[in-house]
C-alpha positions as CSV (number, residue, x, y, z in Angstrom):
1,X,-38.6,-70.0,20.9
2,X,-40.2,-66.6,21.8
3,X,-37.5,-65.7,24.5
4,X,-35.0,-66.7,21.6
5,X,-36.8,-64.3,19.4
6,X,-36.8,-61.2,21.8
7,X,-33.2,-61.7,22.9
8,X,-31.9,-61.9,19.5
9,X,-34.1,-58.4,18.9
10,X,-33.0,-57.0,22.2
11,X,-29.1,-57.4,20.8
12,X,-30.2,-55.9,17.6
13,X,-31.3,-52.9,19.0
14,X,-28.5,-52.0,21.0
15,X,-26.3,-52.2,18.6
16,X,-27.9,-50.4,16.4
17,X,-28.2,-47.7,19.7
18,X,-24.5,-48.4,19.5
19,X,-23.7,-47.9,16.1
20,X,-25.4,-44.4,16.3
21,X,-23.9,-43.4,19.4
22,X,-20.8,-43.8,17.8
23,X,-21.6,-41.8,14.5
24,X,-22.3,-39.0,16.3
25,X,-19.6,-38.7,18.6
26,X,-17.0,-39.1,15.6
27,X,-19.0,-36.1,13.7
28,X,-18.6,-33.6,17.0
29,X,-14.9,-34.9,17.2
30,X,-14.4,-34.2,13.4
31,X,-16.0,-30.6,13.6
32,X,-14.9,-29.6,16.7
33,X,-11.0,-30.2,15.1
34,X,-11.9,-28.8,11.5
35,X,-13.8,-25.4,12.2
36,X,-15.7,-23.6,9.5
37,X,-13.2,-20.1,8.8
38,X,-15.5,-17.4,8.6
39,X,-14.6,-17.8,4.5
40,X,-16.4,-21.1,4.2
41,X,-19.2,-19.6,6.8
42,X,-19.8,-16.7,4.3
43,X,-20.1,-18.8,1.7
44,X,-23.1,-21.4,3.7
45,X,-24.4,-18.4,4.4
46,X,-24.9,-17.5,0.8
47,X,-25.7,-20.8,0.0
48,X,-28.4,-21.3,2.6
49,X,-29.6,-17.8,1.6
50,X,-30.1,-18.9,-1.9
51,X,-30.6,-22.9,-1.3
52,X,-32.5,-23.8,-4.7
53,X,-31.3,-20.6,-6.8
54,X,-27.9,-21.5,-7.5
55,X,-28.0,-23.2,-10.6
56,X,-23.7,-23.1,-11.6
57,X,-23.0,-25.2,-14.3
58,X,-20.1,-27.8,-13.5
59,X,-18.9,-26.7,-16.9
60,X,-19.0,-23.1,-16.2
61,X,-16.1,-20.7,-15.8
62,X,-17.3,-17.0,-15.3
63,X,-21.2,-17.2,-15.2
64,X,-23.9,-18.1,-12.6
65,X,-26.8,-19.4,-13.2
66,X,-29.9,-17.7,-10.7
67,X,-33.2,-17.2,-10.5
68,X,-32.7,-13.7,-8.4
69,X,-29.9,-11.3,-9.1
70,X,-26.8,-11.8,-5.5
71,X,-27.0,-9.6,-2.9
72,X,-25.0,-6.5,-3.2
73,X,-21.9,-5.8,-1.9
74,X,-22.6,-3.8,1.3
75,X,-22.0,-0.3,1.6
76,X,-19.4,-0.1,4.9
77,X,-18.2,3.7,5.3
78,X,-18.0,6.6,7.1
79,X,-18.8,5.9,11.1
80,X,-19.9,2.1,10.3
81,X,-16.3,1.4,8.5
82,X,-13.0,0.4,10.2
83,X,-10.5,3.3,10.5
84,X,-7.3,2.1,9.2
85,X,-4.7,4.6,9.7
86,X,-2.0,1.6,10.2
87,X,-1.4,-1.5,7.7
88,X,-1.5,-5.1,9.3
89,X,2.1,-4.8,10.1
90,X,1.8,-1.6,12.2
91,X,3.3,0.9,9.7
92,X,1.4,4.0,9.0
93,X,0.0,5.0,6.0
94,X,0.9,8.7,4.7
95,X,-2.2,8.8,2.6
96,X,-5.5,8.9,4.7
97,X,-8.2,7.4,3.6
98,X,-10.7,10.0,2.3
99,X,-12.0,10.4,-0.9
100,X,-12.3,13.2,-3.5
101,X,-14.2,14.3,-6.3
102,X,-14.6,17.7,-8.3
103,X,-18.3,18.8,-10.1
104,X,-17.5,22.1,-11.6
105,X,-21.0,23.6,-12.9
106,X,-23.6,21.5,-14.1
107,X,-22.4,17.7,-14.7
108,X,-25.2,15.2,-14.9
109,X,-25.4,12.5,-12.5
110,X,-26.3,9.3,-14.5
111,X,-25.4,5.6,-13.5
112,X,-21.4,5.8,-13.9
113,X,-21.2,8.6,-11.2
114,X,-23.3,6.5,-9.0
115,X,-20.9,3.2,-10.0
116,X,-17.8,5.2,-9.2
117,X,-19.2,6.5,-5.7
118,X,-20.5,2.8,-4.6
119,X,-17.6,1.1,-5.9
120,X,-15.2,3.8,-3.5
121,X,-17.9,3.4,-0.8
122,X,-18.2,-0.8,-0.9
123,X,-14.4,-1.5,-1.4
124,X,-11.9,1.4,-0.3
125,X,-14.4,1.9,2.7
126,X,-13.5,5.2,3.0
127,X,-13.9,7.7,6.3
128,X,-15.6,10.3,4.2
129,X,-16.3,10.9,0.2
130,X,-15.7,14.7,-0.6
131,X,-18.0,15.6,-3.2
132,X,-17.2,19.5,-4.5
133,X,-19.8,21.4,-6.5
134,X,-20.4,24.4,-7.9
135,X,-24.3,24.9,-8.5
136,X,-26.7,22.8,-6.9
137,X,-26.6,19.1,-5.7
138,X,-28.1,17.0,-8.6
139,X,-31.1,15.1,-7.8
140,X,-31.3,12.2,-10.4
141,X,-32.6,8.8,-9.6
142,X,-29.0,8.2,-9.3
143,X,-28.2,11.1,-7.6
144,X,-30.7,9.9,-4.9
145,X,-29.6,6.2,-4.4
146,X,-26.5,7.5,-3.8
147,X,-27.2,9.8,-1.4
148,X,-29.5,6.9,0.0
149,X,-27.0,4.0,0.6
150,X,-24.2,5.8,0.9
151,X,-23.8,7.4,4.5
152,X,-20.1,8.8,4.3
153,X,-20.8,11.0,1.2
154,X,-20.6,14.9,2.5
155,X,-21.7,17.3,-0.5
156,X,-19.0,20.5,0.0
157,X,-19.9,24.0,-2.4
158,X,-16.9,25.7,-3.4
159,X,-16.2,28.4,-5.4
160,X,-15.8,27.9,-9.1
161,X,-12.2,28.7,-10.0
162,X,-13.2,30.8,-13.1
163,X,-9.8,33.0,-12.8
164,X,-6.4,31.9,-11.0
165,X,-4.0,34.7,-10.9
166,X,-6.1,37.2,-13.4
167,X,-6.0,34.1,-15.7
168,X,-9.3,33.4,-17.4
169,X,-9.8,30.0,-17.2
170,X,-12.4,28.6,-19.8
171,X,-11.8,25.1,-19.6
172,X,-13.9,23.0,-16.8
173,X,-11.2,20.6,-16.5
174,X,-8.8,23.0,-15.7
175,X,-10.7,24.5,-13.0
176,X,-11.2,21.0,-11.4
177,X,-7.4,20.8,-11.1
178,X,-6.9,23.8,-9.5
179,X,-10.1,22.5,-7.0
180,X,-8.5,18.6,-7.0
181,X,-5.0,19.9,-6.1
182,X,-6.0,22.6,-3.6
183,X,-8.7,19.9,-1.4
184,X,-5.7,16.8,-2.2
185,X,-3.0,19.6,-0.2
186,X,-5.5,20.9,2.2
187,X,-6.3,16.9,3.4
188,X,-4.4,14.5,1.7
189,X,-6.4,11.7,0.3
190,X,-7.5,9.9,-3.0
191,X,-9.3,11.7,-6.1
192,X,-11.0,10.2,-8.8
193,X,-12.5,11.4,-11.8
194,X,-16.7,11.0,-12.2
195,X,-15.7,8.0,-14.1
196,X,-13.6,5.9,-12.5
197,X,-15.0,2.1,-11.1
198,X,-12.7,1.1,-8.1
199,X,-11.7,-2.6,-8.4
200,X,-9.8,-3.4,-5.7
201,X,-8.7,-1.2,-2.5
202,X,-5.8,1.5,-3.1
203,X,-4.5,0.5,0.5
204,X,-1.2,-0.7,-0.5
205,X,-0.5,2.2,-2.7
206,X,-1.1,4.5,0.5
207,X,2.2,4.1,2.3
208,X,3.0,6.5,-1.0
209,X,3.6,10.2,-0.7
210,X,2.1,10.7,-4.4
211,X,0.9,8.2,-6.4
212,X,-0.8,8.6,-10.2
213,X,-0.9,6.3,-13.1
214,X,0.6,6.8,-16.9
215,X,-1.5,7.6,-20.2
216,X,0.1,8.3,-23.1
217,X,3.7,7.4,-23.7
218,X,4.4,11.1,-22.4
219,X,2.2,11.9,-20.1
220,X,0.8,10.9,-16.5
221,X,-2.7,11.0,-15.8
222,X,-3.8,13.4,-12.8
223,X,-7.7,11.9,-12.9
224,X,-6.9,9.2,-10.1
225,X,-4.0,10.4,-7.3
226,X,-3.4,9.6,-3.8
227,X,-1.5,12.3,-2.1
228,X,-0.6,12.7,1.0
229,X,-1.3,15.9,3.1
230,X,0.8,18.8,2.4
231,X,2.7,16.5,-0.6
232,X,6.3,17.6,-1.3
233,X,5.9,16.1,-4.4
234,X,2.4,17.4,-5.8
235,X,2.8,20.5,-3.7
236,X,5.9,21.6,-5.5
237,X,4.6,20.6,-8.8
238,X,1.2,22.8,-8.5
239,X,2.7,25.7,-7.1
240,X,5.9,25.9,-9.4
241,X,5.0,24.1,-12.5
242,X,1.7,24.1,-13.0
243,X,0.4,27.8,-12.0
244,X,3.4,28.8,-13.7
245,X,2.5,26.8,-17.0
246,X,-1.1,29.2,-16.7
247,X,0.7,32.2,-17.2
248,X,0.6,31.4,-20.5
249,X,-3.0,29.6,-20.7
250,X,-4.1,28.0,-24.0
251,X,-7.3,26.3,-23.9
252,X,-6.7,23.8,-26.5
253,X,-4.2,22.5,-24.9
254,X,-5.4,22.1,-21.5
255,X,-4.4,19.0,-21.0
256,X,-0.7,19.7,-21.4
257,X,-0.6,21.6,-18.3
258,X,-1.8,18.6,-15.7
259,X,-0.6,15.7,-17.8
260,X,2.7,16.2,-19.6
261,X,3.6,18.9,-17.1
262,X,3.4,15.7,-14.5
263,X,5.6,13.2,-16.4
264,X,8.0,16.1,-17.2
265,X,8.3,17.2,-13.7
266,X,8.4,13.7,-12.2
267,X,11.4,12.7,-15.2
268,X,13.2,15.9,-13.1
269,X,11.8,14.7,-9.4
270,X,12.0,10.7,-9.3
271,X,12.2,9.3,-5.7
272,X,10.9,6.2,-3.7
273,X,8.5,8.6,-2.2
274,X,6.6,8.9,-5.9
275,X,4.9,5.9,-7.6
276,X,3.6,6.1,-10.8
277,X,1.9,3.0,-11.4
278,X,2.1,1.5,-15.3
279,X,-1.1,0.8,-16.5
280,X,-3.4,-0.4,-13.3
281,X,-4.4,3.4,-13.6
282,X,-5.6,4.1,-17.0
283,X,-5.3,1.2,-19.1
284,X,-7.2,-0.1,-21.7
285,X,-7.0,3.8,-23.1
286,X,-9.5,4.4,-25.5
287,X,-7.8,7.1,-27.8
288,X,-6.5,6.1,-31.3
289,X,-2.5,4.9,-31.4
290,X,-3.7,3.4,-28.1
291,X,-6.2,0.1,-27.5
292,X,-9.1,2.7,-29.5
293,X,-12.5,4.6,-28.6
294,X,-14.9,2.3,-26.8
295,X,-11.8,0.4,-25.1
296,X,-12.6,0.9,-21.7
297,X,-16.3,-0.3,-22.2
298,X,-16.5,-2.9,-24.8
299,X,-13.7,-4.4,-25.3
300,X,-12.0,-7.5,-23.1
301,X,-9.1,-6.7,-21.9
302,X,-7.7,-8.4,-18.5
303,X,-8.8,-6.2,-15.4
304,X,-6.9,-8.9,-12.6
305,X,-4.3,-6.3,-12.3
306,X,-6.6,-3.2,-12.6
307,X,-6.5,-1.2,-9.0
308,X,-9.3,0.6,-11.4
309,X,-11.4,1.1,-14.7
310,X,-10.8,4.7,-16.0
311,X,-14.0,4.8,-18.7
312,X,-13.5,8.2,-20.1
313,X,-17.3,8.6,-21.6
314,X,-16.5,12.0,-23.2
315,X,-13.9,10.4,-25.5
316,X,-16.0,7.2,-25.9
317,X,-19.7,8.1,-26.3
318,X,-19.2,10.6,-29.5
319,X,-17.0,8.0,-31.8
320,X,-19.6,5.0,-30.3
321,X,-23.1,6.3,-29.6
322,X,-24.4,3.0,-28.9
323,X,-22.3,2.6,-25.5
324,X,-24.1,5.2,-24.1
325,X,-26.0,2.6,-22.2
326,X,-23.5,3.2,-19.1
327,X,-25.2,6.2,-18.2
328,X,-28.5,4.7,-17.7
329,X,-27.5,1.0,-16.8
330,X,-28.6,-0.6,-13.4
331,X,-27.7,-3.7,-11.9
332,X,-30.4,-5.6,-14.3
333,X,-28.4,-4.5,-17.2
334,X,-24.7,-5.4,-16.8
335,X,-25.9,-8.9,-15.5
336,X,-25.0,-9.7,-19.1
337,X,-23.0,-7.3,-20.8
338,X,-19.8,-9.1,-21.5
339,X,-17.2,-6.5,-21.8
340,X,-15.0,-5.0,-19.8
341,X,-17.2,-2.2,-18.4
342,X,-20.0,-5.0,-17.3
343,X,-17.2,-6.5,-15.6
344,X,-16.4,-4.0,-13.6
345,X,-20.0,-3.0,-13.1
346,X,-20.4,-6.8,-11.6
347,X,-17.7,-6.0,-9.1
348,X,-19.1,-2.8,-8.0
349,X,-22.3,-4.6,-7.7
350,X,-22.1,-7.9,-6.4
351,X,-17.8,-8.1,-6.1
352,X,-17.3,-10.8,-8.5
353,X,-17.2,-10.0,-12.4
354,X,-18.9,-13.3,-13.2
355,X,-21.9,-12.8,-15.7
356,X,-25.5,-13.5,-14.6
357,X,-28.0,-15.7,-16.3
358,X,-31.5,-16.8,-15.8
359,X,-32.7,-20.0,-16.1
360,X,-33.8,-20.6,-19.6
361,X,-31.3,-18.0,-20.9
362,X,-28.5,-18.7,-23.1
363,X,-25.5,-18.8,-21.5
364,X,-22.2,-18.6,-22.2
365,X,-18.5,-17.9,-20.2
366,X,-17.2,-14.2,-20.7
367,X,-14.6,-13.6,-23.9
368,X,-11.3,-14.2,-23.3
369,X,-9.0,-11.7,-21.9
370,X,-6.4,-9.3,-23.8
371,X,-2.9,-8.5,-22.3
372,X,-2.3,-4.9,-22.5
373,X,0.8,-3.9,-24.3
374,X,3.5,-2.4,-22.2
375,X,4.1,1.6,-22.8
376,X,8.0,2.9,-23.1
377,X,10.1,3.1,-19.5
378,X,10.0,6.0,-17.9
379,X,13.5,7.7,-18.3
380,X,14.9,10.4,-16.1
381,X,15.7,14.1,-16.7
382,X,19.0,13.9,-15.7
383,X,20.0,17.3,-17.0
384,X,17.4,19.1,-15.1
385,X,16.7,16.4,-12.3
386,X,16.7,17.3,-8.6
387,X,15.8,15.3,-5.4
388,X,12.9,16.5,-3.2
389,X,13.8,16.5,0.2
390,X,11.4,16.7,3.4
């Protein structure tokens, strides 16, 4: 009876070996045909990283649940950053990838600046960001973090453009076109205004010699442009229409001279070799007869399509003092601001614009989205039209 016993047990263990044996070899056969992509090996890294912090509701649609706030989206510029002077098929881009901003006389550097250099740094991981003052570099907290994190950043001082031709020139803004368009010639490259949150690379707008986005039915906005060096395009507009519009300077109506002298001049100049984009650019607007002040912060409009957020605080902050919070907010803050500026801010900081709870918190999913309205067709100046030729 005993041998009975231990035979019977000495089958059941070897099957059981066996059975085991066999388990394992069908999970190295099963991995070693299915690979992890090095998507789904991001995302186990992230989920390791924060095993027992990610709390997502199964009923959730735009809002994580978290104990900590994510990692931030890594700074990758400069020396550390892939040059890409050709697109994946091989064809060169016109536009290289350097970036541009102007700082005529004292600006202050508050949280918005330091959004729009990360979000340029993080996403269009630029060779170099061109930062052009007049005074002194600022040295905010801001001011310092950027400097701090961001490696490609190269602080240039140039000479304020106070006078142009004998032409006094009161208006800052006009100055930093004169600065913007000179730098954009010199180099080629991308400008953007102190206020601009990048959403999503510019890349496939770079095969462009000259590239800017609408504002008001009549005019093109000049505070984001990629230009490529030396610009048929933007070099005949400065040079022929623009310094010649300042021959006759009026300061209250500055913004004539960059804007509607664009859309006129590219009505007369239309060409494959000149995008103007629709509304990716500078839409929501937040001026009256458009989507109204504070439209580009608190409102909820759709950003999928948005190459960018355009925020305009100068035309915000005085109608809506109490949105002045995007000068001072850090990442703590826009964790829950559900508009479309804490959107955008989510993306810059953490490249998703889902909001970010606590446990505990309430929590709810972001307000629904609003299509922007399409602005009038572009129509060209056929009486006074031209082609530009290379």
């Amino acid at each position: 009876m005993n041998q009975l016993v231990k035979k019977w047990f000495t089958v059941l263990i070897v099957a059981f070996v066996i059975v085991l044996t066999i388990v394992f070899l069908e999970k190295i056969v099963w991995e070693s045909k299915e690979p992890l992509n090095s998507e789904k090996k991001q995302q186990q890294e992230v989920i390791t990283q924060f095993k027992g912090q990610l709390l997502k509701s199964t009923h959730a649609k735009n809002y994580t649940i978290r104990k900590t706030l994510p990692v931030l989206v890594p700074i990758i510029c400069g020396v550390s950053a892939k040059k890409r002077e050709y697109d994946e098929s091989g064809k060169k881009y016109k536009v290289p990838n350097i970036v541009h901003l102007v700082r005529i006389g004292d600006m202050a550097f508050d949280a918005l600046m330091y959004l729009t250099l990360r979000s340029m740094a993080s996403i269009q991981q630029p060779e170099v960001i061109y930062i052009y003052y007049t005074t002194t570099i600022p040295t905010s907290k801001f001011a310092e973090r950027a400097n701090k994190e961001i490696p490609c950043l190269q602080w240039i001082k140039v000479e304020d453009p106070e006078y142009v031709n004998g032409v006094h020139l009161t208006v800052k803004n006009t100055r930093t076109d004169i600065v913007r368009f000179t730098k954009l010639l010199e180099h080629g490259g991308i400008y953007v205004d102190n206020d601009v949150i990048l959403l999503k690379s510019f890349d496939p707008l770079r095969h462009y010699s000259f590239v800017a986005g609408r504002e008001h039915t009549h005019s093109i906005n000049d505070g984001i442009m990629l230009v490529e060096q030396n610009s048929d395009f933007a070099n005949k507009f400065y040079h022929e229409s623009y310094l010649k519009a300042l021959e006759n300077y009026d300061p209250q109506i500055f913004f004539k001279y960059a804007q509607d002298g664009l859309y006129e001049f590219y009505r007369q100049h239309m060409g494959l070799d000149v995008h103007i984009e629709e509304f990716a650019f500078n839409r929501p607007l937040p001026f009256d007869g458009y989507e109204g002040f504070g439209a580009a912060i608190s409102s909820h409009y759709d950003l999928s399509e948005n190459y960018v957020l355009h925020i305009h605080p100068g035309s915000t902050i005085g109608q809506k003092p109490e949105l002045k919070y995007i000068h001072t907010d850090t990442e703590e803050e826009v964790r829950t601001r559900d508009n479309i500026y804490g959107a955008a801010a989510r993306i810059a900081y953490f490249g998703s614009p889902d909001l970010i709870f606590r446990p505990g918190e309430k929590v709810y999913n972001r307000a629904p989205t609003i299509k922007l309205k399409p602005l009038p067709k572009i129509e060209p100046d056929n009486e006074n039209s031209s082609i530009i030729t290379r």
